[in-house]
Backbone as CSV, one residue per row, in Angstrom:
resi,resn,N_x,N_y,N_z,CA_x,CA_y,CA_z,C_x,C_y,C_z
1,UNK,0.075,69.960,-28.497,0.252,71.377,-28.161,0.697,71.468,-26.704
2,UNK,1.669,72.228,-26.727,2.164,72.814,-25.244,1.322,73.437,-24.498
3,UNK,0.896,73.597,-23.188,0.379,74.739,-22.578,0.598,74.571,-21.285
4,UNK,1.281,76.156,-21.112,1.982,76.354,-20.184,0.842,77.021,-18.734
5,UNK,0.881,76.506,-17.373,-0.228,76.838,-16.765,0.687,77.625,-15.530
6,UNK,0.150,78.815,-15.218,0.756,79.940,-14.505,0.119,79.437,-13.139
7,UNK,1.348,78.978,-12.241,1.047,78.231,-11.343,0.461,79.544,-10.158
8,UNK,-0.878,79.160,-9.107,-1.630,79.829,-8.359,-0.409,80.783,-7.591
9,UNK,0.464,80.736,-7.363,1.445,81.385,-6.025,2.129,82.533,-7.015
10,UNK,2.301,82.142,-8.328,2.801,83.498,-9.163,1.745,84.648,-8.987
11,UNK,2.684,85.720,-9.501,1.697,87.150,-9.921,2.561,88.078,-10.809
12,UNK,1.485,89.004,-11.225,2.110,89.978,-11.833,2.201,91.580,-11.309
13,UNK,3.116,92.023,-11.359,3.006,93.116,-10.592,2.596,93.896,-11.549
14,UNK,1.689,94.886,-10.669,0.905,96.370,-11.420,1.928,97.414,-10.287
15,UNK,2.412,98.495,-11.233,3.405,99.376,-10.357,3.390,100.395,-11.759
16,UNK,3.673,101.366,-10.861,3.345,102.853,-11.114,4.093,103.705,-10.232
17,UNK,4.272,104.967,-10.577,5.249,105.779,-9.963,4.103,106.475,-8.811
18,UNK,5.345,106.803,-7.645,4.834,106.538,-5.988,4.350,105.545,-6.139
19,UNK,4.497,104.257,-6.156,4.078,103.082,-5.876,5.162,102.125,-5.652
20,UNK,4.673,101.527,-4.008,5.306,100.529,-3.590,4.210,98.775,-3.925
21,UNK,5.232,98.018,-4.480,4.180,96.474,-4.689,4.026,95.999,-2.857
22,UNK,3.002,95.476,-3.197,2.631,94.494,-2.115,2.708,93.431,-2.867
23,UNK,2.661,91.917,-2.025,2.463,90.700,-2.382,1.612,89.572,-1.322
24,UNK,0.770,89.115,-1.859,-0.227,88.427,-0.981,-0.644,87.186,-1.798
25,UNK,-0.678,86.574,-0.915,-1.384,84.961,-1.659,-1.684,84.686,-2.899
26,UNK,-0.717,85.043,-3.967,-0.596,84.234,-5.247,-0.477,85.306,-6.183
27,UNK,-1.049,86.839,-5.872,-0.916,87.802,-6.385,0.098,88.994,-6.227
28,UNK,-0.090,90.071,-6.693,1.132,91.488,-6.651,-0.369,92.617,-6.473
29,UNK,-0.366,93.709,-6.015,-0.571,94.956,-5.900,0.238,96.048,-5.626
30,UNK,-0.721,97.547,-5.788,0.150,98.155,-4.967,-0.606,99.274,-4.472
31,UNK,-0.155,100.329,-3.429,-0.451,100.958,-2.585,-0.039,102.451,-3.245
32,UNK,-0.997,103.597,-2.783,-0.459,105.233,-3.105,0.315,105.338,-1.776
33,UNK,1.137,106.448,-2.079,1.448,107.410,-0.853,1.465,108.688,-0.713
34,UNK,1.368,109.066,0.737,0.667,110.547,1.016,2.171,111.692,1.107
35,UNK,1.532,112.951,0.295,2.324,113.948,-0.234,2.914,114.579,1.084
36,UNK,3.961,115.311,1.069,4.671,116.275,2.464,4.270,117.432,2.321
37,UNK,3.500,118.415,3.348,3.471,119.215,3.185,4.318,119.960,4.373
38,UNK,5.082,121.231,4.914,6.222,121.696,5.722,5.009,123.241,5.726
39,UNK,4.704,124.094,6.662,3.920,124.903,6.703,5.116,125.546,8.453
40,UNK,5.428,127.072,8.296,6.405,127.326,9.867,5.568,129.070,9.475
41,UNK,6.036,129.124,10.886,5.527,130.349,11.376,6.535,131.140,12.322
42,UNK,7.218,132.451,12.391,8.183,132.360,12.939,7.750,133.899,13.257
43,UNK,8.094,134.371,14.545,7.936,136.046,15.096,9.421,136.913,15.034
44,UNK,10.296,136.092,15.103,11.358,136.843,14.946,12.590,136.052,14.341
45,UNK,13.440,136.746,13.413,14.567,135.328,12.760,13.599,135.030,11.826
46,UNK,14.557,133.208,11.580,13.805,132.782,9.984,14.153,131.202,10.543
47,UNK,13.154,130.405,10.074,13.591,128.925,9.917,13.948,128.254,8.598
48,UNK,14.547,127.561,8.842,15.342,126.928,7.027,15.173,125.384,7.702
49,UNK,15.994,124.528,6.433,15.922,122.976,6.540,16.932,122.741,5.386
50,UNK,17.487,121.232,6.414,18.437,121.151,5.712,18.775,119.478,5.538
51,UNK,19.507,119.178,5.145,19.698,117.733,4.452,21.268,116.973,4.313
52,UNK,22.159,116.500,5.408,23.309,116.219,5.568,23.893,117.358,5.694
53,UNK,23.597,118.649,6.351,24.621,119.659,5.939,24.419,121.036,5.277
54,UNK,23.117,120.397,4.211,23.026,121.506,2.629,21.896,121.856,2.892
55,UNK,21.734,123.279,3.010,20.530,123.746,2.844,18.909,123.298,1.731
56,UNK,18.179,123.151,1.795,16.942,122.619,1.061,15.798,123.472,1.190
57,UNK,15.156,123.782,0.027,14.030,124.449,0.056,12.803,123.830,0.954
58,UNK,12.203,124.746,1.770,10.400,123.728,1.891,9.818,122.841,1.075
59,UNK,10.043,124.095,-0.526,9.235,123.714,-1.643,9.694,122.351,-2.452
60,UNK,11.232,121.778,-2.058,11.800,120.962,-2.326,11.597,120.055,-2.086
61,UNK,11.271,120.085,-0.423,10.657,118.992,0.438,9.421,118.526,0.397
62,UNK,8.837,119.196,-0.204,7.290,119.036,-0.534,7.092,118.414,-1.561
63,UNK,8.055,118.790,-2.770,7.982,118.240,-4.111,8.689,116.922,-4.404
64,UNK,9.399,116.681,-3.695,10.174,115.219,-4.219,9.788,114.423,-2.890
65,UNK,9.249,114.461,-2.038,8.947,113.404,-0.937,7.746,112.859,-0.605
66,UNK,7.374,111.781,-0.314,6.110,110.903,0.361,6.388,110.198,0.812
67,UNK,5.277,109.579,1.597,5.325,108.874,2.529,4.651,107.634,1.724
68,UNK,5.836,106.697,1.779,5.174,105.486,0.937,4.886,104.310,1.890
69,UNK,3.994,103.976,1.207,3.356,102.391,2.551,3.856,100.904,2.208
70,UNK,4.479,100.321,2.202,5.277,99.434,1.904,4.746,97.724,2.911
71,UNK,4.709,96.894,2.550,5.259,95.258,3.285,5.976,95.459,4.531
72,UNK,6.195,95.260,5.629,7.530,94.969,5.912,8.181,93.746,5.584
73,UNK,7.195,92.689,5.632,7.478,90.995,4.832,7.067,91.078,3.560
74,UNK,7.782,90.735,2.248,7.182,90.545,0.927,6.998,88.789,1.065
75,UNK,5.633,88.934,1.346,5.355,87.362,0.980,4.420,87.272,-0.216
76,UNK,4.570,86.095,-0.861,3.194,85.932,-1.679,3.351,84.651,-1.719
77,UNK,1.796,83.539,-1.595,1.960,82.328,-1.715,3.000,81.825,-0.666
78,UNK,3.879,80.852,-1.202,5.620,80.163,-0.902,6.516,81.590,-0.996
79,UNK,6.581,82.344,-2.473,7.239,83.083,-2.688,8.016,83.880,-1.854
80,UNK,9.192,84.156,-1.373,9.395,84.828,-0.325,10.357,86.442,-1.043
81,UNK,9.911,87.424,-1.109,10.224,88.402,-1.787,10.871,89.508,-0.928
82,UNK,11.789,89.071,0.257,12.431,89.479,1.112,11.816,90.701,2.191
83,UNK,12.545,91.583,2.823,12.331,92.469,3.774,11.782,93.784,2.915
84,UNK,10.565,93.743,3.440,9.860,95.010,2.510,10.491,96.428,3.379
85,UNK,9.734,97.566,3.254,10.568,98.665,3.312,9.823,99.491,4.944
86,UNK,9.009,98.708,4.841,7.593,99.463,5.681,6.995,100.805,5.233
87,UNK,7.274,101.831,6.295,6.301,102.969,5.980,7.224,104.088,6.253
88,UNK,8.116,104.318,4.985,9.092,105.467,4.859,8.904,106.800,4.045
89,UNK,9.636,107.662,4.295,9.248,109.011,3.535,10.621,108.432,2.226
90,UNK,10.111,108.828,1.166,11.174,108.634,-0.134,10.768,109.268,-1.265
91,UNK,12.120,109.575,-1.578,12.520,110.301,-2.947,11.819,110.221,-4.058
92,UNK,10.484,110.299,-4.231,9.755,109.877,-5.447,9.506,110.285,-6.939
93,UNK,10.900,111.143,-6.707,11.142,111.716,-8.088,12.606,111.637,-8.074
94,UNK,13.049,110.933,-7.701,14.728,110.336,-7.909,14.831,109.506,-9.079
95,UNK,15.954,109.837,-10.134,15.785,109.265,-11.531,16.199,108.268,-10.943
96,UNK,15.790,106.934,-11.471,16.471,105.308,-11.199,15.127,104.868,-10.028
97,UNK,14.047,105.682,-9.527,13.714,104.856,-8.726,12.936,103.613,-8.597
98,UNK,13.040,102.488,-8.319,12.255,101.485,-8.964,11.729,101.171,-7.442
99,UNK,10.186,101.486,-6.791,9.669,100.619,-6.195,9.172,99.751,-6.642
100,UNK,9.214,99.252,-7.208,8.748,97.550,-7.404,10.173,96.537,-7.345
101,UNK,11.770,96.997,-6.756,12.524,96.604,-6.666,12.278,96.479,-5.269
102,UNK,13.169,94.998,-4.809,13.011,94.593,-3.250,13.727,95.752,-2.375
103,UNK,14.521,96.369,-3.014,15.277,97.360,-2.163,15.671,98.647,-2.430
104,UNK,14.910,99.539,-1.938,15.194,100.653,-2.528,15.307,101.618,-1.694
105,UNK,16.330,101.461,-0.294,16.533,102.791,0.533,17.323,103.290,0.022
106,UNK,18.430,103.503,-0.683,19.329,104.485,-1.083,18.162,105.860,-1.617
107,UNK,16.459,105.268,-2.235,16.208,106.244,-2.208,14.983,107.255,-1.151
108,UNK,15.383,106.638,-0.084,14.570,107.440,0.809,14.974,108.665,1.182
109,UNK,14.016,109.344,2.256,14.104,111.131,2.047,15.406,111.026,2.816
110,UNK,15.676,110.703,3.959,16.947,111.086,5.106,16.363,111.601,6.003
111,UNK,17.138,112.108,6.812,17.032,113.029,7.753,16.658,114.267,7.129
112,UNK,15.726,115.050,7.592,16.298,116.360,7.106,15.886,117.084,8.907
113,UNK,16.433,118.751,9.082,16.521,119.173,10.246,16.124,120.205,10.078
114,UNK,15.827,121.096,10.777,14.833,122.440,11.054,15.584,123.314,12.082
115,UNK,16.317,124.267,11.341,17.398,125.282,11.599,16.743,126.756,12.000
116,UNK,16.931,127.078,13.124,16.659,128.871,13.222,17.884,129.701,13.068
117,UNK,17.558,130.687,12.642,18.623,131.969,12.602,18.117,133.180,12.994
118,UNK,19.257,133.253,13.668,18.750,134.456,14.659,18.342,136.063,13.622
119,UNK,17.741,136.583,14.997,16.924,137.915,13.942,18.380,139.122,14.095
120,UNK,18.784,139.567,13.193,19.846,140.718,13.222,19.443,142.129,13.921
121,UNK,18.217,142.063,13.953,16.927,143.510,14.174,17.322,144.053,16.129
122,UNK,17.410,142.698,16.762,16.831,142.622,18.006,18.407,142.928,18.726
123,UNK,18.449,144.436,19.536,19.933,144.963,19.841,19.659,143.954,21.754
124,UNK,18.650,143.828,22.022,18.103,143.112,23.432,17.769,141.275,22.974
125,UNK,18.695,140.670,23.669,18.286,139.388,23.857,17.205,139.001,24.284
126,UNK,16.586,138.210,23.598,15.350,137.680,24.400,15.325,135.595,24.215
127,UNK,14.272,135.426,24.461,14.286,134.125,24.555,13.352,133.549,23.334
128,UNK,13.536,132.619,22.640,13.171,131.661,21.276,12.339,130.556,22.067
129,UNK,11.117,130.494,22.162,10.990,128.686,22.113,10.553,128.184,20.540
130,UNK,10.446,126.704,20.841,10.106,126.219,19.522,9.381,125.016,19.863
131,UNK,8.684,124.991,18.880,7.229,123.996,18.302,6.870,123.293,17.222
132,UNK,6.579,122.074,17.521,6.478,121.442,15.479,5.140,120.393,16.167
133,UNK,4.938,119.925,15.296,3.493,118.806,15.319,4.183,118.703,13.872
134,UNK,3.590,117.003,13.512,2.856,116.226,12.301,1.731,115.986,12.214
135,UNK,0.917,116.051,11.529,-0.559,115.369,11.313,-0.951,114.587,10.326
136,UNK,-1.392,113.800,10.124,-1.974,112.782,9.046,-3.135,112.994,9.391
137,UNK,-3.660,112.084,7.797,-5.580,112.489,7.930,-5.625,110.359,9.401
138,UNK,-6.944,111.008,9.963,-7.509,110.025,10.987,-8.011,109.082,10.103
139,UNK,-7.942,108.922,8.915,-8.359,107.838,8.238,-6.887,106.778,8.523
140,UNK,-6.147,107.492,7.813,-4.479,106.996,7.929,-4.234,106.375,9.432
141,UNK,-4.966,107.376,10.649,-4.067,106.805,11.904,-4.385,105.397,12.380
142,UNK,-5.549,104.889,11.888,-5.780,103.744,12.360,-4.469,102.801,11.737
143,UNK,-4.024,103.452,10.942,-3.077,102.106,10.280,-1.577,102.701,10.861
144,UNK,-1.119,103.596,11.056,-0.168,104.151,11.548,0.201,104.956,12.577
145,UNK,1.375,105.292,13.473,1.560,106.097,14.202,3.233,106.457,14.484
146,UNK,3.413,107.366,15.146,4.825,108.014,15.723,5.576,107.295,16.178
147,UNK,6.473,106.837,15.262,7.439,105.614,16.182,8.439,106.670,16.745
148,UNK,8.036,106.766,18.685,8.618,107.615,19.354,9.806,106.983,19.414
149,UNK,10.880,105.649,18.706,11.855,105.201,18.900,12.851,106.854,17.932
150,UNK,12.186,106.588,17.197,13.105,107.091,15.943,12.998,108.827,15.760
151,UNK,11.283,109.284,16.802,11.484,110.695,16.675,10.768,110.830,17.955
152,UNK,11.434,111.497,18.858,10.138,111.973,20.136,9.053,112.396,19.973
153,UNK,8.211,112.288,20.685,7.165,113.331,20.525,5.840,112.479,21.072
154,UNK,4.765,112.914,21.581,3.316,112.537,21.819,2.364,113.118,20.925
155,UNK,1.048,112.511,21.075,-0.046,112.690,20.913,-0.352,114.374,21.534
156,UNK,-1.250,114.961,20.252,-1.497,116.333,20.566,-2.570,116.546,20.779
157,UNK,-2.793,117.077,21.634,-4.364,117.804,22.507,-5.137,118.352,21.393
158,UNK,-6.821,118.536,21.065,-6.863,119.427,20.099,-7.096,120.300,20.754
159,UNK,-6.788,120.804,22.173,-6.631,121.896,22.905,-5.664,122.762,23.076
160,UNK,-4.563,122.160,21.965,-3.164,122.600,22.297,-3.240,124.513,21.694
161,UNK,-3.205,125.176,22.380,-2.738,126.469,22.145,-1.961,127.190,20.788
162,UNK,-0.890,126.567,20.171,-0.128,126.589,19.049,-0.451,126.607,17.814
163,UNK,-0.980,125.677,17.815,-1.466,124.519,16.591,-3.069,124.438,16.598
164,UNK,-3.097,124.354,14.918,-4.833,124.510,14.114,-4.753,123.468,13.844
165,UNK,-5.286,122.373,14.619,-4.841,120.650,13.856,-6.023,120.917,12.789
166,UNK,-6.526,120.820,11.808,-7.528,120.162,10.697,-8.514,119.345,11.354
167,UNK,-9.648,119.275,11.683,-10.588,118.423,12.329,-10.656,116.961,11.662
168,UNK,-10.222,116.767,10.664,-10.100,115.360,10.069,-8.056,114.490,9.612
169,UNK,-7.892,115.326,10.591,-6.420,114.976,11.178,-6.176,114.581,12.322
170,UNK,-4.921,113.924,12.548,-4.418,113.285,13.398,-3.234,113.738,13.776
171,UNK,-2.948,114.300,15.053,-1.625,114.946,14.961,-0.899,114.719,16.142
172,UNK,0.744,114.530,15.992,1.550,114.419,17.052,2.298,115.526,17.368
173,UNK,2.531,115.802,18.428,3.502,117.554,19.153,5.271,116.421,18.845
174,UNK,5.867,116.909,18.491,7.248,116.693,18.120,8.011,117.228,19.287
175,UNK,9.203,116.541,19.799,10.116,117.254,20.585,11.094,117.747,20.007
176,UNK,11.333,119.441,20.494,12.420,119.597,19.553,13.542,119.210,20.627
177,UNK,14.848,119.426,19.649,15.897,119.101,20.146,16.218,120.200,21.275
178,UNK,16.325,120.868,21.360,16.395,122.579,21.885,15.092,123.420,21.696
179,UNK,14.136,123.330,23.362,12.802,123.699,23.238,13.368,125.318,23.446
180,UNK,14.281,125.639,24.188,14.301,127.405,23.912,15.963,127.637,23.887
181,UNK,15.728,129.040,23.522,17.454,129.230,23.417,17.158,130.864,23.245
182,UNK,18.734,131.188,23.564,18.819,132.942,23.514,18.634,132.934,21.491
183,UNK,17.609,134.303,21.401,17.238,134.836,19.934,18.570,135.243,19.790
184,UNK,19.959,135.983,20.102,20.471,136.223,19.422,22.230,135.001,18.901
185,UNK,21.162,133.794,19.356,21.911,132.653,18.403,21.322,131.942,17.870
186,UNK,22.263,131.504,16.528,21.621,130.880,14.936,22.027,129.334,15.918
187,UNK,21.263,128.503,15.962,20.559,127.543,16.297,20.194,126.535,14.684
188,UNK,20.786,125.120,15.136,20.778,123.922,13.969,20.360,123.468,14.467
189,UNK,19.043,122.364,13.824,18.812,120.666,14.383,18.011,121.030,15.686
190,UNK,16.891,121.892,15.506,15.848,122.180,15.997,15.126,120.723,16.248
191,UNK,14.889,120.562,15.048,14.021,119.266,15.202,14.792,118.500,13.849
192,UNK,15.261,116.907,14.680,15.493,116.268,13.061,14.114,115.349,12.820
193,UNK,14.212,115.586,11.423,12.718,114.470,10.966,13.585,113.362,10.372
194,UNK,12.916,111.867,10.959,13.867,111.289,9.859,12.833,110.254,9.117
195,UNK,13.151,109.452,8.163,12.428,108.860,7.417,11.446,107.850,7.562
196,UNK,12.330,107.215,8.846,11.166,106.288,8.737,10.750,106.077,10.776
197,UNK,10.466,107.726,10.449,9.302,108.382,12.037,7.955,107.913,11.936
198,UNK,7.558,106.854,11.088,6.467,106.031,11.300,6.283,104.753,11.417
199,UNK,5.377,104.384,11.901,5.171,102.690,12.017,3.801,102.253,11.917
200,UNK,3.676,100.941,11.588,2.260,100.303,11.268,1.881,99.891,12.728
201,UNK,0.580,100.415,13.218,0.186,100.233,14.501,0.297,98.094,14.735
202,UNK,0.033,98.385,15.713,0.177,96.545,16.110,-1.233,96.213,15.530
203,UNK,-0.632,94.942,14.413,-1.883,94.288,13.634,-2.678,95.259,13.124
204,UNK,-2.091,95.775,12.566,-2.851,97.103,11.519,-2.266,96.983,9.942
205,UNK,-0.913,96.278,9.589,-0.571,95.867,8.770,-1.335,95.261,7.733
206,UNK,-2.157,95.620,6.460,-2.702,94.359,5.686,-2.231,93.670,5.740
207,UNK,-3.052,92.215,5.489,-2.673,90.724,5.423,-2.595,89.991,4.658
208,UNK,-3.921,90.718,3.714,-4.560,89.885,2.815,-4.989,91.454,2.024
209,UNK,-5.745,91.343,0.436,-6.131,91.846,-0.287,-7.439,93.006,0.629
210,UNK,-8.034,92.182,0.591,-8.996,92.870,1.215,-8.383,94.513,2.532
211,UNK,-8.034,93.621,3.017,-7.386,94.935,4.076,-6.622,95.574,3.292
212,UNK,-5.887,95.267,2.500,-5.298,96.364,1.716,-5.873,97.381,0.923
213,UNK,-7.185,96.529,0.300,-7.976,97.574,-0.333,-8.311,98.284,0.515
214,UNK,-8.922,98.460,1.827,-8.988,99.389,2.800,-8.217,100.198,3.129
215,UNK,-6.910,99.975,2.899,-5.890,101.196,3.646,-5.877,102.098,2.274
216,UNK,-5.618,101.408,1.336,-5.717,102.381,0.034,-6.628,102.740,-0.341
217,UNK,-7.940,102.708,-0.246,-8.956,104.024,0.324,-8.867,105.163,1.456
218,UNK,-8.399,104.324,2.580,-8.190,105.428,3.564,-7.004,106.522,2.851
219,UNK,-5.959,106.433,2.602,-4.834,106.637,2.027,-5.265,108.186,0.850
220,UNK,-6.139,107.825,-0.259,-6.950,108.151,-0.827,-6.572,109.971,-1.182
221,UNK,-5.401,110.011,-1.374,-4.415,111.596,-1.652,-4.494,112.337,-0.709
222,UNK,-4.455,112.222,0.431,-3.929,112.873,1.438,-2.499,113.320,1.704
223,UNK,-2.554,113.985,2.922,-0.609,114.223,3.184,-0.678,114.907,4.947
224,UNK,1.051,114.354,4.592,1.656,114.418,5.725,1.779,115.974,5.930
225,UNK,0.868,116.553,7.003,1.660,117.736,7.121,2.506,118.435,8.518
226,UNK,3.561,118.840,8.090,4.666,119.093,9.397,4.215,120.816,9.672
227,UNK,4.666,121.392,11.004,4.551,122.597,11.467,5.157,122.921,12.371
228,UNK,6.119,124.218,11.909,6.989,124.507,13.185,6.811,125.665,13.057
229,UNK,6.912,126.223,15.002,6.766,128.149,14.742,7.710,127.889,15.557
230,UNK,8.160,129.098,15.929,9.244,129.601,17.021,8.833,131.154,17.496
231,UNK,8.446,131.403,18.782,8.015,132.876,19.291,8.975,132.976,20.279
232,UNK,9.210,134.546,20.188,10.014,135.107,20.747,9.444,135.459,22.144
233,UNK,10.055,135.874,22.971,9.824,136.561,24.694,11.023,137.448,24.916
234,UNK,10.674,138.789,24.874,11.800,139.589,25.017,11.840,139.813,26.616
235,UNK,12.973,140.349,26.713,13.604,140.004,28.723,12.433,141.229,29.302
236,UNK,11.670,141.673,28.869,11.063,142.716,29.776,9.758,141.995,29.906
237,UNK,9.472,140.650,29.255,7.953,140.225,29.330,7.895,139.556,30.485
């Protein structure tokens, strides 16, 4: 009789939709990712978002995007399962999407940008500033943070004036592109968000199983949530 013995460095992958595989010492897993939520507040005018160009709902952005947690190395065992994806926002309801494929940015979110338009109401110019924060839950931040390469922005006070951070959040103040401008111009590319505005803190990366089971508890259905207002100052204030 034949018998065939499934050598220690193989695995089998378990994958599921929003799910990116990991690979670690002889085995496959995989990781959840946290939902988008877009929440704006605006005193005068309107804010929109948009995507190469094309206008996009909030509700759009909310519904087809997460933030998935990915490898940046797919190792397992010897196995070498190329350049993982890291920790990108993606399309998770894009027909064809296969995370458990080594490569799958064609389906990540993009850029998308945060557009004002001016208010038609206001016959007196006045002045627009603008404001955004992200927050993740503080379980999440130990494993991640604001890669200020790819989007400006710092660490937010929970003193900050603006903003209701969630007491079990973690939140960064965003730079916009254009912090003020005259209200009676329509204003693009307020703030661009782009996909992969996060990073795995130094040696925060799982290594092994174990740490992974940890981040995917921390992880544990949470979400990303973004916030932008824009208040007006009319010339007599």
């Amino acid at each position: 009789m034949l018998k065939v013995i499934l050598p220690a460095i193989a695995g089998v992958a378990i994958v599921g939709s929003g799910y990116a595989v990991w690979y670690f010492n002889g085995s496959t897993t995989t990781t959840a990712s946290l939902n988008l939520k877009v929440t704006d507040a605006v005193e005068v005018g309107s804010l929109s978002y948009s995507q190469s160009g094309a206008t996009i709902s909030k509700s759009s952005l909310e519904a087809n995007n997460s933030l998935v947690f990915d490898q940046t190395t797919r190792k397992g065992g010897v196995l070498d399962h190329g350049t993982g994806m890291g920790v990108q926002f993606v399309n998770t309801t894009a027909e064809g999407l296969d995370l458990n494929a080594d490569d799958y940015t064609s389906y990540f979110m993009g850029n998308f940008d945060v557009n004002y338009t001016a208010s038609q109401n206001n016959s007196t110019s006045g002045t627009v500033y603008a404001r955004g924060y992200v927050a993740i839950p503080t379980s999440i931040a130990t494993y991640i943070t604001l890669d200020t390469t790819k989007v400006a922005g710092e660490s937010l006070s929970e003193s900050d004036d603006y903003f209701s951070i969630p007491s079990d959040y973690t939140a960064f103040k965003l730079t916009p592109n254009k912090g003020q401008f005259n209200d009676n111009a329509n204003t693009s590319g307020l703030f661009t968000i782009t996909s992969d505005m996060f990073k795995y803190n130094d040696n925060k990366e799982p290594a092994n199983i174990a740490q992974y089971d940890e981040l995917k508890a921390a992880i544990n259905g949470g979400s990303v949530k973004f916030s932008f207002t824009v208040n007006y100052v009319s010339p007599a204030d």
